[in-house]
C-alpha positions as CSV (number, residue, x, y, z in Angstrom):
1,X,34.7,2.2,-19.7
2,X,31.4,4.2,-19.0
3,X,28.8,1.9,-16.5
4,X,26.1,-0.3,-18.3
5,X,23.4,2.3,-17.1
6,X,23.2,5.4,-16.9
7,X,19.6,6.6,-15.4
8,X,17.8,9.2,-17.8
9,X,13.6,9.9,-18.0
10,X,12.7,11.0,-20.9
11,X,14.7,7.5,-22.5
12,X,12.7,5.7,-19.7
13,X,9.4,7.5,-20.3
14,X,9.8,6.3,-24.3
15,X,10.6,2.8,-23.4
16,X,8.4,1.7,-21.0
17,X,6.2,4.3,-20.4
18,X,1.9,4.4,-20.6
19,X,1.8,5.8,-24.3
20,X,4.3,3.5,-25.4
21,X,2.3,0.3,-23.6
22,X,-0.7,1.4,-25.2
23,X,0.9,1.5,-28.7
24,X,1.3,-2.0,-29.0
25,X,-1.2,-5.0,-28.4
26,X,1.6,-6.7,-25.9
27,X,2.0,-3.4,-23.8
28,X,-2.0,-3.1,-23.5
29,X,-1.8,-6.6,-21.8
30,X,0.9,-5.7,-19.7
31,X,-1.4,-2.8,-18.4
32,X,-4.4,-5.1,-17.9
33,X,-2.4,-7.4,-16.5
34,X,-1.3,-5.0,-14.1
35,X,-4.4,-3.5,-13.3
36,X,-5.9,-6.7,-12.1
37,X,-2.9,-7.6,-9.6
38,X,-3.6,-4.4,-7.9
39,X,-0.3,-2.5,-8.7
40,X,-0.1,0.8,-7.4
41,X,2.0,2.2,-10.3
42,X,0.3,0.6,-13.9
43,X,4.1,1.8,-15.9
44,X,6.8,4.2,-15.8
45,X,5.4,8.2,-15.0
46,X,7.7,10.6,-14.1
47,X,7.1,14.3,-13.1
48,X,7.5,16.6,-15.8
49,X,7.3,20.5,-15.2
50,X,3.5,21.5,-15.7
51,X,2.5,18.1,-15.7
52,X,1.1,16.4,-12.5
53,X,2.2,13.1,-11.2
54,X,-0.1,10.3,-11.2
């Protein structure tokens, strides 16, 4: 039996990541919501060759 997760980006980028939060109404109010706590990181970026990390 395999273990229940099994840590991959580009899976974790399409999930949960900005794009994907803006796509829906729900995920725009998860940004805003974390945007006005203060969180350093607003969803899931990960560094992708040519791309910078923000």
């Amino acid at each position: 039996m395999q273990p229940s997760y099994i840590p991959h980006n580009k899976p974790r980028r399409t999930t949960h990541g900005f794009r994907k939060r803006m796509s829906t109404k729900g995920g725009r109010g998860v940004l805003s919501s974390r945007r006005a706590k203060g969180r350093a990181r607003i969803s899931v970026t990960t560094s992708r060759k040519g791309h910078y990390k923000s």
